[in-house]
C-alpha positions in Angstrom: 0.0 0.0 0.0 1.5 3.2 -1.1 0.1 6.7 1.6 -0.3 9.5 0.2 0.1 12.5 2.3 -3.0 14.4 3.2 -3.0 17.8 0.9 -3.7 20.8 3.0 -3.1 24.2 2.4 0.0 25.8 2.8 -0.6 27.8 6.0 -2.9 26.7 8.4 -3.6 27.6 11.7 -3.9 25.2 14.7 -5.7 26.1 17.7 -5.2 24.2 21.6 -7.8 21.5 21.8 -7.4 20.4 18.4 -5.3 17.4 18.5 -6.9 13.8 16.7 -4.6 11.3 16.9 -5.8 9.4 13.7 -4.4 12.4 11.5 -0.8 12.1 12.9 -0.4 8.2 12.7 -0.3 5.4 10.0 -3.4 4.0 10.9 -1.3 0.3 11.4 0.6 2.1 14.0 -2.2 3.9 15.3 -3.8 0.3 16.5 -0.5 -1.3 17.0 0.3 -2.8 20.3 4.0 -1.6 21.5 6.4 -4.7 22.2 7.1 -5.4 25.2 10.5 -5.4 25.3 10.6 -2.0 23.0 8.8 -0.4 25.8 11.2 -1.9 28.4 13.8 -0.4 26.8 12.2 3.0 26.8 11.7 3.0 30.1 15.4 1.7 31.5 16.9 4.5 33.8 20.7 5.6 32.8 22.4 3.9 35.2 20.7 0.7 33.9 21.9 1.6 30.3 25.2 1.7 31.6 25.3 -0.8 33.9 24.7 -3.4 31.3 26.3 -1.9 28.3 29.7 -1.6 30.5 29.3 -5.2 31.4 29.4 -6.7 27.9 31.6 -4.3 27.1 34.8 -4.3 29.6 37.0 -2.0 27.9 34.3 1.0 28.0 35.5 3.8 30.3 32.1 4.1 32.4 32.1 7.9 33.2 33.1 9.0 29.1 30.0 6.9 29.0 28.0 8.9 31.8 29.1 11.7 30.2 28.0 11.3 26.6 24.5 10.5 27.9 24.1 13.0 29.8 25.4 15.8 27.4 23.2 18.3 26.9 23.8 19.3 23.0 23.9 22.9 22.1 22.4 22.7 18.4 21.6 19.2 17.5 18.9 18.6 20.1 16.5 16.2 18.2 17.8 13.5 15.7 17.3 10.2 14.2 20.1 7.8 13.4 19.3 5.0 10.6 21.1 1.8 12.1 21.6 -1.8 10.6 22.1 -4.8 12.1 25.3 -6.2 10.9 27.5 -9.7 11.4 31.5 -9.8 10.7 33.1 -12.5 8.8 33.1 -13.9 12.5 29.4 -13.5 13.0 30.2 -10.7 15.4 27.2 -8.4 16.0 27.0 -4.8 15.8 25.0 -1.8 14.7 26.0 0.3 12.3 25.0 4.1 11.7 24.5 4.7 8.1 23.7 8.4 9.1 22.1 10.7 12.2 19.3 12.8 10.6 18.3 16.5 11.7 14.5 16.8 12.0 13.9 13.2 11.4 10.8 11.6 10.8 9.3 8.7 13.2 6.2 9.5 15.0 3.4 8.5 12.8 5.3 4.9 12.7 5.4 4.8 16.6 2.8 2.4 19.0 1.5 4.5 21.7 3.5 3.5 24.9 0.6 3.9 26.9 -2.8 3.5 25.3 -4.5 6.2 27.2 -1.8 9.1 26.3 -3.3 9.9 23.0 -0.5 12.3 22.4 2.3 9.6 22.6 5.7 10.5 21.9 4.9 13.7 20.0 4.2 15.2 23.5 7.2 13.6 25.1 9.9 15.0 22.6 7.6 18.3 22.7 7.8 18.1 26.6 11.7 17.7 26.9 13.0 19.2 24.3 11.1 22.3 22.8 9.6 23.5 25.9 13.0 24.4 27.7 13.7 26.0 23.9 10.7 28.2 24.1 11.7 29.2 27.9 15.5 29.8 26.7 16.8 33.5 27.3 17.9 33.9 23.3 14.3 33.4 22.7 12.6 36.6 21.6 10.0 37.5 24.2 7.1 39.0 21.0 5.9 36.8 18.3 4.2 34.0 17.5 4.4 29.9 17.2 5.5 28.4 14.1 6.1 24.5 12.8 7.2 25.1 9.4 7.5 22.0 7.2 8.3 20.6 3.3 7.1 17.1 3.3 5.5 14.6 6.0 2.3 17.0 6.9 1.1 14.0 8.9 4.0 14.4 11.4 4.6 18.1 11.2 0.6 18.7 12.0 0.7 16.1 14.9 3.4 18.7 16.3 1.8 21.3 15.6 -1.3 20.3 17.5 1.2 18.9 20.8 2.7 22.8 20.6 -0.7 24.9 20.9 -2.3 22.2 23.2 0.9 22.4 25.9 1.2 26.2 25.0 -2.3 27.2 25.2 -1.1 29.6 21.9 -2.4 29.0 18.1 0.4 28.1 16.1 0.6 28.4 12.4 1.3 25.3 10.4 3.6 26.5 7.6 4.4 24.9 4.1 8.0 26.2 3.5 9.3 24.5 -0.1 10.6 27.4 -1.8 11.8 31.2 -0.7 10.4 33.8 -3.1 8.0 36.2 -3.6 5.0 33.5 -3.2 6.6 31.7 0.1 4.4 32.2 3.0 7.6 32.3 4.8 10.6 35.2 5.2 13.0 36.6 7.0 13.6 40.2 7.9 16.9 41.3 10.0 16.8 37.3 11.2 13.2 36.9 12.4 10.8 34.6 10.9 7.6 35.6 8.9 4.6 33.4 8.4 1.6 35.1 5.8 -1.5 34.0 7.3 -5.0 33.5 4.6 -5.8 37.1 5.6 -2.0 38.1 3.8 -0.9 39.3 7.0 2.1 38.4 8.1 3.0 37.3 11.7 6.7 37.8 13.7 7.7 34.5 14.7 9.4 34.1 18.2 10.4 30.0 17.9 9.4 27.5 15.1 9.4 23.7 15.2 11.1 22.6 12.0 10.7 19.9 9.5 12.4 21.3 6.1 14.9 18.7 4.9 15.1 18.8 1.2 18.0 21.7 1.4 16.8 23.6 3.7 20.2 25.7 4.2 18.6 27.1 0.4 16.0 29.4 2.4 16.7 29.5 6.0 19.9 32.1 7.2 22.0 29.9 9.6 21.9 32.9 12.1 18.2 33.5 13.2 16.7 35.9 15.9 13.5 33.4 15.6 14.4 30.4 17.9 14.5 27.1 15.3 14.7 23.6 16.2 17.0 22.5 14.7 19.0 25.2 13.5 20.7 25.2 9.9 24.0 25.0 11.4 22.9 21.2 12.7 22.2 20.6 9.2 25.2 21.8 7.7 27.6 19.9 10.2 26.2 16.0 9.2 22.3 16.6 9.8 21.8 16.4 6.9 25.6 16.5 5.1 26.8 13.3 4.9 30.3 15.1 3.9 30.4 16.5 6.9 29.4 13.7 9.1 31.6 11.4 8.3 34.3 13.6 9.4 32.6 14.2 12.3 32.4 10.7 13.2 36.3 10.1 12.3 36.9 13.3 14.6 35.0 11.5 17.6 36.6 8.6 17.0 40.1 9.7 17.1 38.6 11.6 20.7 37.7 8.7 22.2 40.0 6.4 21.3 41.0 5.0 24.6 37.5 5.3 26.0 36.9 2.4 24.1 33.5 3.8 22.5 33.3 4.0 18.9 31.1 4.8 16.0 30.7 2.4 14.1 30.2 3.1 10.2 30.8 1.6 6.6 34.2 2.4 5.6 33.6 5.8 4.3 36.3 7.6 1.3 34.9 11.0 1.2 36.0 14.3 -1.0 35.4 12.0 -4.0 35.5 14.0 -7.6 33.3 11.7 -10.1 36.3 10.9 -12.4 37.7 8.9 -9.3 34.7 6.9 -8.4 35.1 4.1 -10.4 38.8 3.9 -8.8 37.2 3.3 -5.4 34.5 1.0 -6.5 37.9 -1.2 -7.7 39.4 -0.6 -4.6 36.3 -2.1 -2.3 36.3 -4.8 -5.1 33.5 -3.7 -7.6 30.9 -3.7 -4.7 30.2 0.0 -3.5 27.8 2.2 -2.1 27.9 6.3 -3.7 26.1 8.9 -2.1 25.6 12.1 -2.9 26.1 14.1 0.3 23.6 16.5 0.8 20.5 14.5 -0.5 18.1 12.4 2.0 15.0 10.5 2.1 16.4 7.8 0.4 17.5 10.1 -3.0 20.7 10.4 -4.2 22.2 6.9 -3.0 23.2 4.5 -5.0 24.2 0.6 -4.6 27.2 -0.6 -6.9 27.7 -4.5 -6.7 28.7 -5.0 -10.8 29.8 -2.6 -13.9 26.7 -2.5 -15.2 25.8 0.1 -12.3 28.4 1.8 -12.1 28.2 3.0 -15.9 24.5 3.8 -15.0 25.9 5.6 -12.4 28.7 7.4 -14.5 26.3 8.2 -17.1 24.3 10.9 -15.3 24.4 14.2 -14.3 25.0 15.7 -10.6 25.1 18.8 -9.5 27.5 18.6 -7.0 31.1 18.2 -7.9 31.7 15.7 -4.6 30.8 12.8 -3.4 31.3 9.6 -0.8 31.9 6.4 -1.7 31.4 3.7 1.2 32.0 0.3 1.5 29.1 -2.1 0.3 27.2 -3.8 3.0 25.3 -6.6 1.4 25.2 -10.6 1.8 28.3 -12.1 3.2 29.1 -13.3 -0.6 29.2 -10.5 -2.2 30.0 -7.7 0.5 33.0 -5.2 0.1 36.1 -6.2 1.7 37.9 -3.4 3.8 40.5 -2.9 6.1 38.1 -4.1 9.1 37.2 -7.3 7.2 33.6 -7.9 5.7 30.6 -6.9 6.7 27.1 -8.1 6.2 23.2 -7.4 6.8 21.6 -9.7 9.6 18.3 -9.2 7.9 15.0 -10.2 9.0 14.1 -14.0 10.8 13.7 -15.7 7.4 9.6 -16.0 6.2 7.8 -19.2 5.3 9.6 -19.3 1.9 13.3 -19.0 4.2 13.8 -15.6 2.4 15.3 -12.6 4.4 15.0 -8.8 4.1 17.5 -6.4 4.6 16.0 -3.7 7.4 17.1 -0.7 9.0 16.2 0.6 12.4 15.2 4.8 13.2 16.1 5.6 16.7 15.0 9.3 17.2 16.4 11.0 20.1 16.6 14.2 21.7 18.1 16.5 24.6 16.7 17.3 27.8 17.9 18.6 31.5 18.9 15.5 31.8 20.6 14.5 28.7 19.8 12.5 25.5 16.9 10.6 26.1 15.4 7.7 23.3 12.1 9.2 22.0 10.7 6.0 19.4 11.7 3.4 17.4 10.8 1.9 13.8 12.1 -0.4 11.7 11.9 -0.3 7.0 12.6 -3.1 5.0 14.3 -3.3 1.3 11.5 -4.3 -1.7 13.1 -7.5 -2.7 14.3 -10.3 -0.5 18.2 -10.8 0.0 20.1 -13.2 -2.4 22.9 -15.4 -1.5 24.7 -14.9 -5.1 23.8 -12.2 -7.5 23.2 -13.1 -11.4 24.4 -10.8 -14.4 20.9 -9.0 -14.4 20.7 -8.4 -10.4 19.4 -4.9 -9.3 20.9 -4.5 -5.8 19.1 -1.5 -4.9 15.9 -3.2 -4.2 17.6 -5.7 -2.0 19.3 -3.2 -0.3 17.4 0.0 -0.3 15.0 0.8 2.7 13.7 4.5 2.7 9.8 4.2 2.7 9.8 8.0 0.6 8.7 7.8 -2.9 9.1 11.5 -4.4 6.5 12.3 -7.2 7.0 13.8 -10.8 4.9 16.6 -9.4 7.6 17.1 -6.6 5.5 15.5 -3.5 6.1 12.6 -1.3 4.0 9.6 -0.9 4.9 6.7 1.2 5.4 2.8 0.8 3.7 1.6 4.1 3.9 -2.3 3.2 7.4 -2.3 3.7 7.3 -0.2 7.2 8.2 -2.8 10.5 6.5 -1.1 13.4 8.4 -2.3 16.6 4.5 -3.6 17.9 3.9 -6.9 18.8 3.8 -8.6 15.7 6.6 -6.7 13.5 9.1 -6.7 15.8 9.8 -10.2 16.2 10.6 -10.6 12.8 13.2 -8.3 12.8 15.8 -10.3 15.3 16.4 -7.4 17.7 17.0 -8.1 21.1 17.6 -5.8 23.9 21.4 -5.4 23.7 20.9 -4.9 19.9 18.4 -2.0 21.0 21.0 -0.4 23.9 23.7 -0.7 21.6 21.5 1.3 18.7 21.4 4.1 21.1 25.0 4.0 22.2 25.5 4.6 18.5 22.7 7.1 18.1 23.9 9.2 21.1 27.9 9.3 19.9 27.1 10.2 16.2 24.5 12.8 17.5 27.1 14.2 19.8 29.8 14.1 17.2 27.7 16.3 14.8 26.7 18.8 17.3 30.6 19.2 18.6 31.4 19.3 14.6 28.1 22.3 15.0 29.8 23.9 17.9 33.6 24.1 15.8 32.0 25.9 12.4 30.5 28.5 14.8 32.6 30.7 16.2 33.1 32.6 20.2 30.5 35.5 18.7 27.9 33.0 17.5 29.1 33.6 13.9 29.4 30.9 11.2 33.3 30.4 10.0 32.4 29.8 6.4 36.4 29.5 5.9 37.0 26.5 8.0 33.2 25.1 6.8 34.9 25.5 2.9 38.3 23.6 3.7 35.9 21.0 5.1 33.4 20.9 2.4 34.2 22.8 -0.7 31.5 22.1 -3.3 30.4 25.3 -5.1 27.3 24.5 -5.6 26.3 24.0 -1.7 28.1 27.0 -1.4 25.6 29.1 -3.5 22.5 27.2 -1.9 23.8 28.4 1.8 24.3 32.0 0.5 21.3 32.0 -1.1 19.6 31.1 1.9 22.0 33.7 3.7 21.0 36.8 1.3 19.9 38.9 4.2 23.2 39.3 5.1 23.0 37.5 8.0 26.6 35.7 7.6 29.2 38.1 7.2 
């Protein structure tokens, strides 16, 4: 079955007392039954997480770890990491981060927790995390409520609702695809607009934000309107896989006798095209390329024969950079890097003993407290994993996940069959247990911490953005022009 988002108008206003739960949910989530052992592990206290994760792993230095959980970030506050369950040549297990989203999605895939809080984890992450935001000095003290949004309506209207019903304010639910003339949304001397139906427009004191596609295009990185999360989370791996992956490397090399460690494909990154096909060699003809800056499941692509990679080399990018990773695929025909081989768990084989590559979301966010795990859901590839590819083998549907479908007409629409809620009946089959999910967040918390200190090193003492030290990182002209394009108040000096 394939959703299709609910059209709506581009600016909507959402009063308190408005909140129905069956707009916000895939209506198989919405009368889903949470696992128990999902909602175990949402409800384990820190020292529990530590307690256990230090005991099956003795080398871990327990107060780095006590410290990484409780770090309170400064700019990456909400996230979503994409993890897969991997095996080594071995059959060691871990989890794997493929990449920590800013402003991911998650909610509408989510069982309630507890069946009478209709508001489910919406609330929680509104609670914790965007509530101390609001209350926040920097905060301008006039203007309105905002959740400003390009895609996923479902989920940005479900927060939208949370916000005035904990507020007691209206809040205006804001389309925001494109800056221009006929945007509902602008900014004047760094404070948010919103155009309500009457064509007047509103000051905006702090805005909930789910713009993904690009969104450094139209929003300034320096904002007087409070945004959650800022551009600058997007621009240090958010949503910059260019980035991230040196942010990773940089935590890494930090916490090297700590004995934690993110764990990620083997990544080559600064990659002109003309070189590609020289890595694709060097991981022996299976490779994954990504195009850094893209999401929702565009701009990747799977490499396991030449045949693809010609495809590949045939079309035309934008960008002039790009990352080239190591393939994870079956255990035949995996790449083989300097760690050895890695390969996809998959799912607990079906009736026909055929197994699916899946991924896991882990969205989390920061509180007083710390980083605290918000929900969980799992996505499975199209097509079921073979043990030996043939000559006319597509790998992408056997090792694709992303649910997003993007129209000609430029909208989204979702593939729902292939979604694995973490309920009572979906969860089995993925093979999770509850190490598998404490380790998922050890890895979600370090890579969300690694992009927020990588956040906290391309801003400077004054609060300004070093564009110099963000270019000798990251120098691709054509993100360049996007950011100053969506800088062209003159916000960034």
């Amino acid at each position: 079955m394939v959703i299709m988002n609910k059209q709506q108008s581009s600016v909507q206003i959402v009063h308190p007392g408005s909140f129905e739960a069956e707009n916000h949910w895939y209506p198989k989530a919405l009368n889903a039954t949470l696992h128990p052992m999902v909602n175990f592990f949402l409800n384990l206290s820190e020292i529990r997480i530590i307690e256990r994760y230090c005991h099956l792993h003795p080398g871990v230095d327990r107060d780095a770890l006590e410290s990484l959980l409780r770090h309170k970030p400064k700019y990456f506050k909400w996230g979503g990491a994409d993890l897969i369950n991997v095996a080594t040549e071995k059959g060691k297990r871990e989890m794997v981060v493929i990449e920590n989203n800013s402003c991911p999605s998650g909610q509408k895939s989510m069982p309630l927790m507890i069946d009478h809080q209709e508001m489910g984890t919406y609330k929680n992450l509104v609670e914790r995390t965007f509530l101390p935001f609001l209350k926040s000095r920097k905060t301008p003290t006039e203007g309105e409520l905002a959740v400003i949004y390009d895609k996923n309506p479902m989920e940005a209207s479900g927060y939208a609702a949370v916000i005035a019903e904990l507020t007691g304010e209206k809040v205006f639910l804001t389309e925001f695809k494109d800056r221009g003339s006929e945007s509902p949304v602008k900014f004047e001397d760094g404070l948010m607009h919103v155009l309500d139906e009457g064509e007047k427009w509103h000051p905006i004191r702090a805005a909930f934000r789910y713009v993904t596609q690009k969104p450094w295009n139209r929003i300034p990185i320096l904002t007087k309107t409070r945004i959650l999360n800022p551009i600058i989370a997007c621009l240090a791996g958010g949503r910059n896989k260019m980035i991230a992956a040196k942010a990773y490397d940089i935590f890494n090399a930090d916490y090297e006798g700590s004995g934690l460690h993110i764990n990620t494909p083997e990544t080559i990154w600064d990659v002109a095209k003309a070189e590609i096909p020289l890595y694709v060699k060097m991981f022996g003809g299976q490779a994954v390329i990504k195009i850094p800056y893209s999401n929702a499941g565009q701009g990747v692509f799977t490499i396991t024969s030449q045949v693809e990679l010609d495809e590949f080399m045939k079309l035309d990018h934008p960008y002039n950079q790009f990352i080239v990773q190591s393939l994870i695929g079956n255990f035949h025909w995996s790449s083989k890097g300097k760690k050895g081989r890695l390969y996809h768990v998959g799912t607990v084989p079906n009736l026909k003993g055929q197994s699916y590559v899946t991924d896991i979301r882990m969205m989390v966010s920061g509180g007083k407290d710390g980083i605290a795990p918000i929900c969980i859901y799992g996505r499975r590839a199209a097509k079921h994993l073979e043990d030996h590819l043939t000559d006319g083998s597509e790998s992408w549907p056997m090792l694709g996940t992303n649910l997003s479908i993007k129209r000609e007409d430029g909208g989204w629409d979702s593939d729902t069959n292939r979604l694995m809620l973490t309920d009572r009946r979906d969860f089995n089959k993925l093979g999770l247990g509850l190490d598998d999910l404490i380790e998922g967040f050890i890895q979600t918390v370090t890579s969300m911490i690694a992009i927020d200190n990588m956040a906290k090193t391309l801003m400077n003492s004054k609060g300004k953005f070093r564009e110099k030290l963000f270019l000798s990182l990251n120098n691709d002209d054509q993100l360049l022009s996007e950011i100053r394009a969506g800088n062209e108040n003159g916000l960034v000096k």
